[in-house]
N, C-alpha and C positions, 0 to 999 in steps of 0.2 A: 650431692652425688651427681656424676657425669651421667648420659646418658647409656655412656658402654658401659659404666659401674655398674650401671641401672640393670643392664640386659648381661651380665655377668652373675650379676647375685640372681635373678633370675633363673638362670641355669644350674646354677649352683642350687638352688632350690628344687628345685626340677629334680635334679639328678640325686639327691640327698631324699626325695621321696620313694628311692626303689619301685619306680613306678611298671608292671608288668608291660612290655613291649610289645607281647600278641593280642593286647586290648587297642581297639581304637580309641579310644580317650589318651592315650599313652603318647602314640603318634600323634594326634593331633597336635597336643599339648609343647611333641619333641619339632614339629614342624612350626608352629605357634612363633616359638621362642628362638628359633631358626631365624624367621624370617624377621624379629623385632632384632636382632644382631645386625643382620643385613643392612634392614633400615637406617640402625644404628651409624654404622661404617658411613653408609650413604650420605645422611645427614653430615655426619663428622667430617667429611671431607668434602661438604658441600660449606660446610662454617668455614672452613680453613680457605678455601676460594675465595667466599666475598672477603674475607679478612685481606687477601692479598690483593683482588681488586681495587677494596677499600682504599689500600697505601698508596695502589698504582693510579690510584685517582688523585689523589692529595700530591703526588709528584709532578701530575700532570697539570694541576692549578697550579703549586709555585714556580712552574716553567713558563706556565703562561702568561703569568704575572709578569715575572720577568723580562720575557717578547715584549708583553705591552707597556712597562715601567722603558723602556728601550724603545720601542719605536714611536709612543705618544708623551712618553718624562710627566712634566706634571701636569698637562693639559685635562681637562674636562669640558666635556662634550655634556653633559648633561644640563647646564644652566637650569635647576628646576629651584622651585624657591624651596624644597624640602631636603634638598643636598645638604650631606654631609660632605661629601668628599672634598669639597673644596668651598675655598670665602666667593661662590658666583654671587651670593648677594649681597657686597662688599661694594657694588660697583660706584665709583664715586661720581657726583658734576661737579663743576666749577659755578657760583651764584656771585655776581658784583656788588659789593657796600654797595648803594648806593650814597650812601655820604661823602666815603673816602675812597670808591674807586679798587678798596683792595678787593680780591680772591678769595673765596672762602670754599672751601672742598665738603661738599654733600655726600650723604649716602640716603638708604631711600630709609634707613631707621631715623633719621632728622625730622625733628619736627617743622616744618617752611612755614608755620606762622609764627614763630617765636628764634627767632636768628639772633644771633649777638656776634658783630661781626669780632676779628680778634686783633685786629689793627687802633680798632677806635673805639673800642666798646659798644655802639652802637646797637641798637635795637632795632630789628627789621624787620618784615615779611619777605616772602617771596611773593616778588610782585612779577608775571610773566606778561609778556604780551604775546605769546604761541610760539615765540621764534626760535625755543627752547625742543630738545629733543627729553628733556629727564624726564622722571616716574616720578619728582618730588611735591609736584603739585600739578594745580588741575588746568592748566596752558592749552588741553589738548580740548578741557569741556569751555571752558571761558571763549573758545572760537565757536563753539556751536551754538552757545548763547547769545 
């Protein structure tokens, strides 16, 4: 039951009690059930607002999505290692055989003491001497030591 249904049968009750009107109990009761209508109304078109706020919010995300799919496309700014939104931790290096001299493309999920290169099969570490910028190994503590 709605809450006007509520405050409908209510009156209806009320009014089905033939309740004497020159008692104060009567009034009270006829003023009581007055004012839970009122309320009622109140509330009722107080639900029906945010309901329309509610849409006019959800309208005003996918507009904004839009602006910003339009003026940043698929860039992210976030780079956190916890990102969904995009592969930021995809970021690759380049490591040299050294046997054969070829290229091999790292990410930081690579393991750099167990490398196999793909030119020559080869088996390798990452062997750095600091002059390296990657995350894949430890180039940056082997200098402090």
């Amino acid at each position: 039951m709605t809450l006007t249904e509520r405050a409908a049968y209510l009156k209806g009750l009320a009014d089905g009690l033939a309740l004497d009107e020159s008692k104060p109990e009567a009034k009270l009761l006829k003023e009581v059930i007055s004012l839970i209508e009122d309320i009622t109304c109140d509330v009722t078109d107080m639900a029906e607002d945010i309901q329309d706020l509610g849409d006019y919010c959800e309208e005003l995300d996918d507009d904004l999505a839009a602006v910003e799919e339009e003026l940043y496309g698929d860039e992210c700014d976030c780079c956190d290692d916890d990102c969904d939104c995009c592969d930021c931790d995809d970021e690759e290096y380049e490591i040299e055989c050294p046997s054969c001299g070829a290229l091999l493309a790292l990410t930081e999920d690579d393991d750099p003491s167990d490398l196999v290169c793909p030119e020559c099969g080869e088996h390798f570490d990452c062997e750095c001497d600091g002059c390296c910028d990657c995350d894949c190994c430890d180039c940056d503590e082997d200098e402090d030591n």
